[in-house]
RODO-2510 file (C-alpha; in nm, 4 decimals, decimal comma):
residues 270
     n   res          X          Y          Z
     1     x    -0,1424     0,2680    -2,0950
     2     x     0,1132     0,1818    -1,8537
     3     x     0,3183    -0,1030    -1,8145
     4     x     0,4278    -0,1175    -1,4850
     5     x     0,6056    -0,4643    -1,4470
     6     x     0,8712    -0,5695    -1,6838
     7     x     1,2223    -0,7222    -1,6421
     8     x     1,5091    -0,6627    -1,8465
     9     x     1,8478    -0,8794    -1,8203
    10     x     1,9488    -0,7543    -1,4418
    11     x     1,6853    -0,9939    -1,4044
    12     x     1,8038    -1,4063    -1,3103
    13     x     1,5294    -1,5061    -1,5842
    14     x     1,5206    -1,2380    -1,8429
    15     x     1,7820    -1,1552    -2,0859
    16     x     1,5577    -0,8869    -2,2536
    17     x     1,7911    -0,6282    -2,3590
    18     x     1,5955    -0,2787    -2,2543
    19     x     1,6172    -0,1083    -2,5740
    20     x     1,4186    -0,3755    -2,7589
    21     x     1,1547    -0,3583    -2,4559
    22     x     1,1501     0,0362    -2,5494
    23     x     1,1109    -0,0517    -2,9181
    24     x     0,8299    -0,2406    -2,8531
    25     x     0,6215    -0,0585    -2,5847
    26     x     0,6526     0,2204    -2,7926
    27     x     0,5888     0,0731    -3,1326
    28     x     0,2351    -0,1014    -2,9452
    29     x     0,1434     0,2845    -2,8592
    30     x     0,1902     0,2358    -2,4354
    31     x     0,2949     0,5328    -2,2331
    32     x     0,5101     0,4389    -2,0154
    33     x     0,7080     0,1080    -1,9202
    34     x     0,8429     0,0458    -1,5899
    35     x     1,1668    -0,1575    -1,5217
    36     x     1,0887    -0,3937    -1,2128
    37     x     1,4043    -0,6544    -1,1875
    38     x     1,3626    -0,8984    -0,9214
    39     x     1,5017    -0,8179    -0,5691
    40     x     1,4950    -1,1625    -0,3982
    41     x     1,5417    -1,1672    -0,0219
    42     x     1,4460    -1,5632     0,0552
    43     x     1,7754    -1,6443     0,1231
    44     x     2,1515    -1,4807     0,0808
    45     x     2,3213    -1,1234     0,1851
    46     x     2,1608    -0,7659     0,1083
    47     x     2,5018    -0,7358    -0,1136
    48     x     2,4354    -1,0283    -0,3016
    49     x     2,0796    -0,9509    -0,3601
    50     x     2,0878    -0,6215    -0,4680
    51     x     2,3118    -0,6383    -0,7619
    52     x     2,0509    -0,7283    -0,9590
    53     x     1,8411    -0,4433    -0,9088
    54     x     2,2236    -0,2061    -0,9650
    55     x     2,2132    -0,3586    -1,2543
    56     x     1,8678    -0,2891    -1,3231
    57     x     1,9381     0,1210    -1,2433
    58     x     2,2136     0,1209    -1,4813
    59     x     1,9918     0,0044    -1,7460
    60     x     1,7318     0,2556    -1,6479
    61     x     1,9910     0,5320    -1,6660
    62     x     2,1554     0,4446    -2,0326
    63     x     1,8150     0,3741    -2,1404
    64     x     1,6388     0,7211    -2,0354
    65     x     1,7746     0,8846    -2,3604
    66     x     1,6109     0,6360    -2,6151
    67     x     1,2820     0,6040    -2,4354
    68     x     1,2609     0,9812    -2,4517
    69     x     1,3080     0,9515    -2,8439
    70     x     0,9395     0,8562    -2,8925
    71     x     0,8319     1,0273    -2,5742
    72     x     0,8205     0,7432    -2,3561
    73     x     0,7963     0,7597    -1,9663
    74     x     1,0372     0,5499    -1,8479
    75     x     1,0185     0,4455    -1,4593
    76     x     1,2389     0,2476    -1,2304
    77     x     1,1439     0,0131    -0,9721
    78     x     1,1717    -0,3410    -0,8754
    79     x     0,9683    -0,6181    -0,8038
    80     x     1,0361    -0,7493    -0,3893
    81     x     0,9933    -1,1126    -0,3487
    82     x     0,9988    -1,2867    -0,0005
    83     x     1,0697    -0,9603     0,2020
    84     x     0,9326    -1,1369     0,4769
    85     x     1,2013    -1,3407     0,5216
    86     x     1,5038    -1,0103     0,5557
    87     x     1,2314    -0,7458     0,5738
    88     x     1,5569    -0,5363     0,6932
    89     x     1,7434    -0,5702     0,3427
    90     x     1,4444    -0,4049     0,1759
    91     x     1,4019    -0,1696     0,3750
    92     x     1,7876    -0,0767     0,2800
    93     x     1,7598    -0,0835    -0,0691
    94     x     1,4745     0,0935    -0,0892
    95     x     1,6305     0,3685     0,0699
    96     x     1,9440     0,3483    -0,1592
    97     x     1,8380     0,4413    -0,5122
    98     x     1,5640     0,6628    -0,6492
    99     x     1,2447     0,4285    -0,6832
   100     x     0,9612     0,5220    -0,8598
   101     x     0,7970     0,1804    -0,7608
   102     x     0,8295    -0,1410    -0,5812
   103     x     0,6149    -0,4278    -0,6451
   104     x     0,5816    -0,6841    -0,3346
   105     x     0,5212    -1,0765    -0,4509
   106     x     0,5325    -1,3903    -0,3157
   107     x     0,7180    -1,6138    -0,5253
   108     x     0,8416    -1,9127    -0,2310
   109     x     0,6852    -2,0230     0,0605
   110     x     0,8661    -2,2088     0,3901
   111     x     0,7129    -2,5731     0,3204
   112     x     0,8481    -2,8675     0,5555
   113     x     1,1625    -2,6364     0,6666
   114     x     1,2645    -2,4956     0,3480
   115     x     1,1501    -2,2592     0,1004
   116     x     0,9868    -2,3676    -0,1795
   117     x     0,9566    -2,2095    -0,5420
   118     x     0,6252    -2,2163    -0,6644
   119     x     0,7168    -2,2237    -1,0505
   120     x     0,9390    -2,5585    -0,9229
   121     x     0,6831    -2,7602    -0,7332
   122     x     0,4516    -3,0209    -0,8587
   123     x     0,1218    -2,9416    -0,6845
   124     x     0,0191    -3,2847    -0,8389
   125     x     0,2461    -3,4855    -0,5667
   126     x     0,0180    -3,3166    -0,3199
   127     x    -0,3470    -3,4409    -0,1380
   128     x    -0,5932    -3,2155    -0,1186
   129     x    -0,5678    -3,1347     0,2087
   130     x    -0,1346    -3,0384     0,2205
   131     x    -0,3074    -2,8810    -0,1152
   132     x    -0,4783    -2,6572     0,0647
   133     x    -0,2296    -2,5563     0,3309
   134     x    -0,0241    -2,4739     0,0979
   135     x    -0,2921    -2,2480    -0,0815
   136     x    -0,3573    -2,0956     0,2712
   137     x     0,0724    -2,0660     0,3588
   138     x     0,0889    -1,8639     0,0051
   139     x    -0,2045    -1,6447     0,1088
   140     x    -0,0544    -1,5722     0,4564
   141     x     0,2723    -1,5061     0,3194
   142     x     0,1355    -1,2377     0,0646
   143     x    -0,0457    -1,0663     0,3378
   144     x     0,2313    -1,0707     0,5593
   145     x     0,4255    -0,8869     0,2984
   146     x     0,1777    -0,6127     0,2305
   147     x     0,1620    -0,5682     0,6438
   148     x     0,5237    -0,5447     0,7058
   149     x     0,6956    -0,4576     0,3549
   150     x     0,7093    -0,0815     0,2044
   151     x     0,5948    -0,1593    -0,1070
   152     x     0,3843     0,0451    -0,3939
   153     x     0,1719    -0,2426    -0,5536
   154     x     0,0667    -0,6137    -0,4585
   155     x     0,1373    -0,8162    -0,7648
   156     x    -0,0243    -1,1199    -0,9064
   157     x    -0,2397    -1,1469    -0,5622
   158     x    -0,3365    -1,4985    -0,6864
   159     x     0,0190    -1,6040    -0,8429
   160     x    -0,0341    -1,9459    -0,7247
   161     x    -0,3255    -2,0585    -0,9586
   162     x    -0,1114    -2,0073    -1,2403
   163     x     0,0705    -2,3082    -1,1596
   164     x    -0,2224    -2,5212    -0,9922
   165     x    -0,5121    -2,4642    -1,2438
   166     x    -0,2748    -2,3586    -1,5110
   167     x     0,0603    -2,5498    -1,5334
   168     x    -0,0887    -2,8419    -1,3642
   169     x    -0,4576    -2,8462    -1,4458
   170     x    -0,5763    -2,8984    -1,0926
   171     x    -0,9083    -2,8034    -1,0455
   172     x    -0,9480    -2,6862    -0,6878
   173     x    -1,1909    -2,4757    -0,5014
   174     x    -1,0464    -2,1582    -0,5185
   175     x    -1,3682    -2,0349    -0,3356
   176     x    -1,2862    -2,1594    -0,0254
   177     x    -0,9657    -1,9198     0,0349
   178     x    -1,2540    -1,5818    -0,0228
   179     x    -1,1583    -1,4605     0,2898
   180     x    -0,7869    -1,5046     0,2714
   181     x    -0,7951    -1,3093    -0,0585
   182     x    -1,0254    -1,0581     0,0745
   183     x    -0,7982    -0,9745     0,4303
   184     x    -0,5211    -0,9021     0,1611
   185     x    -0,7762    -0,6922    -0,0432
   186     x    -0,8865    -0,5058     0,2676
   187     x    -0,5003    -0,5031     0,4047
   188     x    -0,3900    -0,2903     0,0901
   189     x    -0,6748    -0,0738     0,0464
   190     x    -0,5990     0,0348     0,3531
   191     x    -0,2696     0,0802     0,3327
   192     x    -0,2692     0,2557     0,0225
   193     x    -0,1188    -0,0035    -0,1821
   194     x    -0,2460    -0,0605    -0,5466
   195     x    -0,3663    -0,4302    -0,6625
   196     x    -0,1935    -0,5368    -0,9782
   197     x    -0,3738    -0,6746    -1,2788
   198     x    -0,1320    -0,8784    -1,4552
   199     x    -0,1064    -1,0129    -1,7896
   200     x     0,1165    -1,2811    -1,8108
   201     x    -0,0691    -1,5744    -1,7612
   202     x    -0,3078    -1,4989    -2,0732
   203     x    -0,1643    -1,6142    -2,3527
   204     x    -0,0645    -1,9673    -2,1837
   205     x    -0,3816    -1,9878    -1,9700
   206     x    -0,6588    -1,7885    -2,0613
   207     x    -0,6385    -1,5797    -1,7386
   208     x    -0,5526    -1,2682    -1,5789
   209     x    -0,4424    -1,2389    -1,2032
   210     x    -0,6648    -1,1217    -1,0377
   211     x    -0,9980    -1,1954    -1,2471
   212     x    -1,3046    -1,0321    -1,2541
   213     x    -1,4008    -1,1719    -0,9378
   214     x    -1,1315    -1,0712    -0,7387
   215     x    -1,1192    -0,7271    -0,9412
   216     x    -1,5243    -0,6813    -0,8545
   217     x    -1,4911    -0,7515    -0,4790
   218     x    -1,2058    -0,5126    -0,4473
   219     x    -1,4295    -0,2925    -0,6431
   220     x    -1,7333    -0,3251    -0,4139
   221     x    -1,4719    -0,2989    -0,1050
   222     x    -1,3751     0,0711    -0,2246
   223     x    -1,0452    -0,0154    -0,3777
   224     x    -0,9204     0,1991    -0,6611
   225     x    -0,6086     0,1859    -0,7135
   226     x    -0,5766    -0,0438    -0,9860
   227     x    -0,1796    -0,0942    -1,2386
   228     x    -0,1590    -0,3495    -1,5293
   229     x     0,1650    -0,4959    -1,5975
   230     x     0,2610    -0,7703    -1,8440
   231     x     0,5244    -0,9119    -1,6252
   232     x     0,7075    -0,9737    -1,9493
   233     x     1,0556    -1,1319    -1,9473
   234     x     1,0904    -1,1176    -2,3034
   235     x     1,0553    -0,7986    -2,5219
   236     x     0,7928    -0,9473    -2,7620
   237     x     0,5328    -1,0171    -2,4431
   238     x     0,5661    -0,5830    -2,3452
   239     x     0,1841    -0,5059    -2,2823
   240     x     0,0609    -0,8097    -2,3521
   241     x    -0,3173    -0,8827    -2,3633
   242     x    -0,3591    -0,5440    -2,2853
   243     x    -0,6482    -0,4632    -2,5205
   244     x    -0,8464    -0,8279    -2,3227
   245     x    -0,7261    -0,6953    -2,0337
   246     x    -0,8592    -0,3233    -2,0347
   247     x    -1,2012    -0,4312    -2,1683
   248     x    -1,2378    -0,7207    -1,8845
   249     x    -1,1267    -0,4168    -1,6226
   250     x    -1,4103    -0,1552    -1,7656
   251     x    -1,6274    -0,4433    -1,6920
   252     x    -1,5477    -0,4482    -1,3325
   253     x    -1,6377    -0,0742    -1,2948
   254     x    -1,2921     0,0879    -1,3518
   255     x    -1,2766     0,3807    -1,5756
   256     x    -0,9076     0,4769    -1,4706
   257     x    -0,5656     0,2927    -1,3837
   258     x    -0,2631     0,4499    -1,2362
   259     x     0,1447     0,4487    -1,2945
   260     x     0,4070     0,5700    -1,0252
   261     x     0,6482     0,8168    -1,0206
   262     x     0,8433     0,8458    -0,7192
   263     x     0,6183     0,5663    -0,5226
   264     x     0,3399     0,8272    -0,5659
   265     x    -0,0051     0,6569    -0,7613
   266     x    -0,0947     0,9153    -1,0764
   267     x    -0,4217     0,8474    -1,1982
   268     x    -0,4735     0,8217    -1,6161
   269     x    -0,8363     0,7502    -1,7639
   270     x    -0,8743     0,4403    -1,9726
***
């Protein structure tokens, strides 16, 4: 397998040196590993921004020697949040440095004239009704960044309940935003864009994002292109839950996932 969403220390909230992230994928028998530091766009210069991610490429290039060691395919991409907001910025980067993927992700949303981090808020402060805009403002945002943003994958499409259901323990009814989950769905598999299964709610939560439901609809809808990342910030969580994760996915209907190389989908059977 594949992990295609990992973050070394060119990330703000990682200090995962890459080596030990190599150690590990290959000592749990992945693949390939792909490097996806955060590019963040909500607010600040392109400069300023995308540091990070030269950062990021200089730990891809002084770490292709020892991944090749055990015969592991390194990759380099990044993981776009809020390119929405400076859709021009991302647009520039992408263009500057050889990408074999970029993730898109909503990771803020504009909330009474400011942006707003959802791993920050307390969704308990909230009625169920703001509750609910805010569900639906998340939603729009995401699908606003697979229409206008060139990006490879759609991460974490529902991102949000990990901090609603999960952090806070809200019980909400997640049902009721089908159709904004399903426009997205419908968005990328038009667009070519692959949904992202990720692993990093798991061990915390008990869930992946998507689930099976989202995973089946997109499914039934004709999507195919399906990547699994662990969204790991520390080496130790590198393809985490994958074995859960692979058997919930062959459950859906899926007998293959894909990695990128050079923002090109390559199909592997699983």
């Amino acid at each position: 397998m594949f992990d295609m969403h990992l973050h070394t220390n060119a990330s703000h909230d990682s200090k995962a040196v890459p080596g030990e992230i190599i150690r590990m994928a290959s000592g749990i028998g992945l693949s390939g590993i792909a490097f996806t530091d955060h590019f963040d766009n909500y607010k600040s210069t392109e400069e300023n921004n995308a540091l990070p991610i030269l950062n990021s490429y200089r730990n891809f290039l002084d770490s292709r020697e020892e991944a090749a060691r055990p015969k592991l395919r390194l990759l380099f991409g990044m993981e776009a949040g809020g390119g929405i907001r400076n859709p021009d910025n991302l647009k520039r980067l992408a263009g500057r440095l050889p990408f074999d993927v970029i993730i898109g992700s909503v990771h803020e949303i504009y909330y009474r004239g400011e942006n707003v981090s959802l791993y920050d808020f307390d969704f308990r402060t909230l009625p169920p009704e703001t509750l609910a805009l805010f569900v639906e403002t998340y939603y729009r945002d995401l699908y606003a960044t697979m229409n206008t943003c060139d990006v490879d994958v759609c991460a974490h499409i529902d991102l949000i309940d990990r901090y609603i259901v999960g952090k806070h323990g809200i019980d909400y009814d997640r049902g009721a935003f089908r159709e904004c989950v399903e426009a997205i769905l419908e968005l990328i598999i038009a667009k070519n864009i692959a949904l992202e299964v990720n692993t990093s709610s798991c061990a915390a939560y008990g869930f992946t994002m998507p689930g099976p439901g989202i995973l089946r609809a997109y499914k039934a809808m004709g999507g195919e292109l399906l990547t699994v990342g662990s969204d790991a910030h520390v080496p130790g969580n590198t393809g985490g839950s994958f074995g859960e994760c692979l058997e919930m996915i062959k459950s859906c209907g899926f007998r293959r996932l894909f990695y990128y190389s050079a923002r090109k989908p390559f199909a592997y059977g699983i």
